[in-house]
N, C-alpha and C positions, 0 to 999 in steps of 0.2 A: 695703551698710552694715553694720558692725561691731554684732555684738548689744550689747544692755546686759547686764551682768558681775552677777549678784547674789548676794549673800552670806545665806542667814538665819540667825539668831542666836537659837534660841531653847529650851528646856529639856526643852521637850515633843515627843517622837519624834510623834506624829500630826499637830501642825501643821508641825513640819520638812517631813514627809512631805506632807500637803496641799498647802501652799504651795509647796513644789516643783515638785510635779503640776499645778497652775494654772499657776503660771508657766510652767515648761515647754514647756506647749502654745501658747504664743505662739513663730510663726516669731523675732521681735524680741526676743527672752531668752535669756538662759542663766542658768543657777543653776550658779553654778563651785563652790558647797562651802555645807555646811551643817553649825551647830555647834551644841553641846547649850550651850554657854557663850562667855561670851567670851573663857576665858583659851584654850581651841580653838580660839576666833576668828584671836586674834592670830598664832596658829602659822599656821593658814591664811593667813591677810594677806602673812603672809613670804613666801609661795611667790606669791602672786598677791594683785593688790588690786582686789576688785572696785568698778565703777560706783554700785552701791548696796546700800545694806545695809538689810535687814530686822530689826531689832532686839526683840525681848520687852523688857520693863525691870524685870521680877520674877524674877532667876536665882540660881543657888549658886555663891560663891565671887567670882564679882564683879555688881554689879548692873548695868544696863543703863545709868543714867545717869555713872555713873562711866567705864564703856568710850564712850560716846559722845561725852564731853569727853576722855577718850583722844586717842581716833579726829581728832576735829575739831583737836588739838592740833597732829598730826604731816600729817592730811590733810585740809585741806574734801573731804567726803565728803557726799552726798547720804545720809542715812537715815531709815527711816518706821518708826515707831512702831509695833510690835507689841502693842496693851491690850486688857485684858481689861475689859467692860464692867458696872466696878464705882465708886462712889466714889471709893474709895483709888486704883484704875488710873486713874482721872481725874486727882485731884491728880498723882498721879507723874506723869503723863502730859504734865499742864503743864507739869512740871518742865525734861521729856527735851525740849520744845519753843522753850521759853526757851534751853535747852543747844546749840540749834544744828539741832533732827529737823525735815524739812522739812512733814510729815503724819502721820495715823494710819490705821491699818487695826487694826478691831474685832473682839475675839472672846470670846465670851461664855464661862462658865465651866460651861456643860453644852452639851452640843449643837455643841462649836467643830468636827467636824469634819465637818459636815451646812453648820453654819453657813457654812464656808470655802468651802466646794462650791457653795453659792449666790453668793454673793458673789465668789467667782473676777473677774469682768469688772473691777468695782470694783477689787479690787485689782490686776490688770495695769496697769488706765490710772493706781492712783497710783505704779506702780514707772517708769510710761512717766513720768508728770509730772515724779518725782523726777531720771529721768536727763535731762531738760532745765533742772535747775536750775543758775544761775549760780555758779559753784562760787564767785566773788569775793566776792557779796552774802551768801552761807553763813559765808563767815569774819567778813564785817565783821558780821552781826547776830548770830551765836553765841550739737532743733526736731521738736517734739510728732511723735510715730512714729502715725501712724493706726490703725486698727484696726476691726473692725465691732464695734457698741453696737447696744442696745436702741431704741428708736424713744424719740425727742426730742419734748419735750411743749415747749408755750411758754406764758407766763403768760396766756393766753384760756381755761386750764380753772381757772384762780383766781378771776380778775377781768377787765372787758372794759377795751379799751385806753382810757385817756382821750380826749378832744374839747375841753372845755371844763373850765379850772379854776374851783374853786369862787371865792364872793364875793372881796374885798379883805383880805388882813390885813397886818400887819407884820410879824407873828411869823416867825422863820426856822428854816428845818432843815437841817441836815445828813445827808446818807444816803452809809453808805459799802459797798461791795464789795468781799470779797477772797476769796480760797483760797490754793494754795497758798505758806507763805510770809510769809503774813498775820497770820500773830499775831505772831512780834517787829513786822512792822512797825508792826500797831495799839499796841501796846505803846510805841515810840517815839514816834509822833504822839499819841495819848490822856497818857501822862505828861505830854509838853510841854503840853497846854492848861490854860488857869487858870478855874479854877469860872464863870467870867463869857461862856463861850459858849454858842453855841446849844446848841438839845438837839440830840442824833446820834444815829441809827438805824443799825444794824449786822449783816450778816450776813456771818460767817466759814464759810463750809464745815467744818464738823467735827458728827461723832455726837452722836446725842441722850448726855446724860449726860457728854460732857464740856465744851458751852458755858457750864455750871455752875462750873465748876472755874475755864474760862478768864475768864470774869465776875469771878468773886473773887479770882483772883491781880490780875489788870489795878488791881481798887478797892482793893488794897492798896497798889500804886504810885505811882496817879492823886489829882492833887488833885482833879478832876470824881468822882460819882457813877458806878462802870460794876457793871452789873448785865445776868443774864438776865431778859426782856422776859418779863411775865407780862401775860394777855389783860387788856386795859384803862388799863395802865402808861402816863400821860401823859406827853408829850415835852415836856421843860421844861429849861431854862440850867443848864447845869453839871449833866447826866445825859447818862448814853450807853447805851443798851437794845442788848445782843446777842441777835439771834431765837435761841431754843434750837433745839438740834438735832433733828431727825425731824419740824419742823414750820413754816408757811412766815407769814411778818410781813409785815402791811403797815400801811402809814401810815392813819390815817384824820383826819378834822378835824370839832369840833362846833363853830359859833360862830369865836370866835377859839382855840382852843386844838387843839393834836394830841395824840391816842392813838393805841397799838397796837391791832391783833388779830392775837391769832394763831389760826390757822386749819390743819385739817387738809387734806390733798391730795394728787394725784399731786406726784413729781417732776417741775419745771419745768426744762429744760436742763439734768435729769438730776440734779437737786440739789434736796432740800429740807432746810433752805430754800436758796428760791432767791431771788438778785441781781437776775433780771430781775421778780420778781415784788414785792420791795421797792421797786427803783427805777419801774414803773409805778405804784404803789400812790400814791409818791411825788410823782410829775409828775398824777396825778389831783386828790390834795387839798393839792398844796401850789406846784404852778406854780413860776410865778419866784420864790415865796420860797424858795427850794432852791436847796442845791450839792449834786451828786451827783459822787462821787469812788469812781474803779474802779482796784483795785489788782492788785498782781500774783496771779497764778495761772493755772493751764491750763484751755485750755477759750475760751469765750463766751460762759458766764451772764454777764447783766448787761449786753453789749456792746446787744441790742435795746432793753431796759430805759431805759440812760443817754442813748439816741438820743430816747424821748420824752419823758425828763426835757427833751431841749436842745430838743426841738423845741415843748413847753409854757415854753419862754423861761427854765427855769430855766438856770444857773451848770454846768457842768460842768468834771471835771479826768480827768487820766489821769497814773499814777506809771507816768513814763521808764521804758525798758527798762535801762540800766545801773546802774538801782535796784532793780530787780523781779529775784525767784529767778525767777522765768517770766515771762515777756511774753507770755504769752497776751491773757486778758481785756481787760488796756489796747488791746491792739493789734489784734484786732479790734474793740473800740467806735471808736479813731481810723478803721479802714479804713472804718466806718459814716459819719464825720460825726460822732461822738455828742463829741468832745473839742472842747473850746475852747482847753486848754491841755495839754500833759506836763508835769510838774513833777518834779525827782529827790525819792525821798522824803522826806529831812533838811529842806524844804521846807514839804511839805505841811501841816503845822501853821501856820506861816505866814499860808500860804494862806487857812488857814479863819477864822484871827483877821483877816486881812483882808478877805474878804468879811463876817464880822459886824459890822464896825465902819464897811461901806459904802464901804471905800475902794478896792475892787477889783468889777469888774461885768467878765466875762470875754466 
């Protein structure tokens, strides 16, 4: 099999240098060139175009978001996010994401190349992710290489699996799942809903400090409420809670009404927050009043998760592969049982005003 081709793009001689050194030691990579900018970049490109790009989005002479709508102009090209874990790198960072970047990889602004060193495995599997992304779904929103990982936890050191949903309510919810990929697409489906749906619980895969950032760009677009999920945050019509990053949500219910918690913990499927750990949280205190919807990304958070959403009688969906930058996720919760339906994503909004309005039971 042909490695993946990577390019990094970034200002700083120590992370060029680190990240190279990680990548590198994966049999299934090459790092074909590294640029301190990206007017280098592009000289490089002429000679060879790599698979995926690593990009920084704070450089001299041209900024990262500007080469990246470049980049996407002339090539769908898979690229991941280079930030630094600040505010400001957050906002940009939504920026570069909305622009077309399929992920991010973090680094802090003392300590980055301790930091990278640690983190190495993480960033291989999102270079691995990115080169499975659907290059056609990368232009329109503008097979996963193995590897050995860390030992996988599953959502029983969170919370124990459901048995029995609580009493009767009416009240409905929404839960959704995504990574990579995931935020143009939550972006499409959250704009299209009108203030009058149910409430939506949400986890994206991405670092603590920027589901902040992504929270606020989304409530700017959104006629609904979307905000990062603070512990206690009731789930109510026309709001959409994103679990913040570095820490894991889950649904709870008092009476008739839902609230958050959020909670500290290991990584579950290797994510927190984790998919699977929202979606049992979900099928515990909210049964058949739930649709639980698992989008694209790599991996199988969420796939065990959405099976006991389906098997507590709630609603389930899965966004299609020639929708999804990855078919991951969806495609192991179908190979479980855990879908009722695929649906392409331009859809899934839809979808959800139809199961609100009772006129869809999947």
């Amino acid at each position: 099999m042909a490695k993946i081709k990577v390019l990094i793009v970034d200002d700083s001689a120590v992370v060029r240098q680190v990240l190279s050194a990680a990548l590198s030691e994966d049999p299934s990579i090459e790092v074909i060139a590294t640029a301190s900018d990206p007017i280098f970049a592009m000289d490089k490109m002429r000679t060879e175009w790599p698979d995926v790009i690593v990009l920084d989005v704070e450089m001299p002479r041209m900024d990262g978001i500007t080469f990246l709508k470049k980049v996407m102009a002339v090539r769908a090209t898979p690229v991941i996010i280079c930030s630094t874990l600040t505010v400001k790198g957050a906002e940009t960072t939504m920026q570069a994401l909305a622009a077309g970047a399929v992920s991010i990889v973090t680094k802090p602004k003392v300590g980055v190349k301790q930091f990278l060193q640690d983190d190495s495995e993480s960033i291989v599997a999102a270079v691995k992710a990115a080169a499975c992304a659907n290059l056609r779904r990368l232009a329109v929103n503008s097979k996963a290489i193995n590897s050995p990982v860390a030992t996988k936890l599953n959502a029983d050191v969170i919370l124990p699996m459901a048995h029995l949903a609580m009493a009767e309510t009416t009240e409905r919810v929404i839960a959704i799942g995504t990574s990579t990929g995931g935020t143009q697409a939550l972006e499409m489906i959250l704009s299209a809903l009108p203030r009058v749906c149910p409430g939506i619980v949400i986890v994206q895969h991405m670092p603590e400090k920027f589901t902040a950032a992504f929270a606020s760009r989304l409530n700017q677009v959104c006629e609904i409420e979307v905000r990062e999920a603070v512990n206690g945050d009731r789930v109510v019509p026309g709001r959409a809670l994103i679990a913040p990053g570095g820490r894991h949500m889950l649904l709870k219910r008092s009476g008739a009404q839902y609230h958050v918690e959020i909670v500290d913990g290991p990584a579950v499927s290797r994510h927190r927050p984790s998919v699977d750990v929202l979606f049992r949280s979900v099928a515990k205190s909210a049964g058949k009043n739930a649709l639980g919807i698992i989008m694209t990304g790599m991996g199988d958070d969420g796939a065990k998760g959405l099976k006991e959403m389906h098997d507590m009688q709630a609603s389930t969906l899965g966004q299609d592969e020639e929708s999804c930058v990855v078919y991951g996720m969806p495609k192991e919760a179908f190979k479980l049982g855990a879908v009722d339906k695929e649906v392409p994503l331009e859809q899934i909004a839809q979808e959800i005003l139809a199961y609100a309005s009772g006129r869809r039971k999947y």
